[in-house]
C-alpha positions in Angstrom: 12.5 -1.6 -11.2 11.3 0.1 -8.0 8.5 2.2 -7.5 8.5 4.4 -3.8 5.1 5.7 -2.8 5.2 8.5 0.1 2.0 9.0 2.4 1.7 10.5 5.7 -0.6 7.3 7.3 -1.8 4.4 6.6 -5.3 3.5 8.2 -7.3 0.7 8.0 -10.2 3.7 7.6 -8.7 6.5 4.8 -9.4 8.5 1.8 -9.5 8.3 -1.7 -5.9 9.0 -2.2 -5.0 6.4 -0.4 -7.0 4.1 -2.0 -5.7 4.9 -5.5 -2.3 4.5 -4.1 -3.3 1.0 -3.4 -4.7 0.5 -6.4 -1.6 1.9 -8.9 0.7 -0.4 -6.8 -1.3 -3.5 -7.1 -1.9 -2.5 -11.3 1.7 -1.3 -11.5 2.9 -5.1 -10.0 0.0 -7.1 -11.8 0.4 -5.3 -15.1 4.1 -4.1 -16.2 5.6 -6.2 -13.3 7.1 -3.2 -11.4 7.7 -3.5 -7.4 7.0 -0.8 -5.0 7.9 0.2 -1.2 5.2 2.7 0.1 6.8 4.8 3.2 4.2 6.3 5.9 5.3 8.5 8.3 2.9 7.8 10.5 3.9 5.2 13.6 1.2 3.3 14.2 1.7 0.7 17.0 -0.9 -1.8 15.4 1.0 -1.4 12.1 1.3 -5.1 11.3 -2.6 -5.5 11.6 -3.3 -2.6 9.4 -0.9 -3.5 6.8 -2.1 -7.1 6.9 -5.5 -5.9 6.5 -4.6 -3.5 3.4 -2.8 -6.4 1.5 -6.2 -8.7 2.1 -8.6 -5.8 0.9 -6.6 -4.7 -2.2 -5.5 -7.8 -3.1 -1.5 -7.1 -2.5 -0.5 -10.2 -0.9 2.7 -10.8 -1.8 2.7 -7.6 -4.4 4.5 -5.2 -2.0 
């Protein structure tokens, strides 16, 4: 089972929401063992770097 999460950016600096959205993915997966994708759609050109840097501060390596 699958899980899709839908936010407008992801930034190495956000909000809140953002932040629990990280969080419930990385619970969901550690937890009841349930996958997600999360889908921006915001183009960010350094979009590898952020999302490396989002796994390695919420702990998601290999999660999502």
């Amino acid at each position: 089972m699958n899980v899709i999460y839908i936010t407008s950016r992801l930034d190495k600096n956000h909000g809140g929401l953002t932040a629990s959205l990280l969080n419930k993915a990385r619970i969901m997966k550690e937890y009841k063992d349930i996958g997600c994708r999360i889908l921006s759609f915001h183009l960010d050109p350094n979009f590898n770097n952020v999302m490396k840097n989002l796994k390695e501060r919420y702990n998601l390596k290999k999660k999502i």
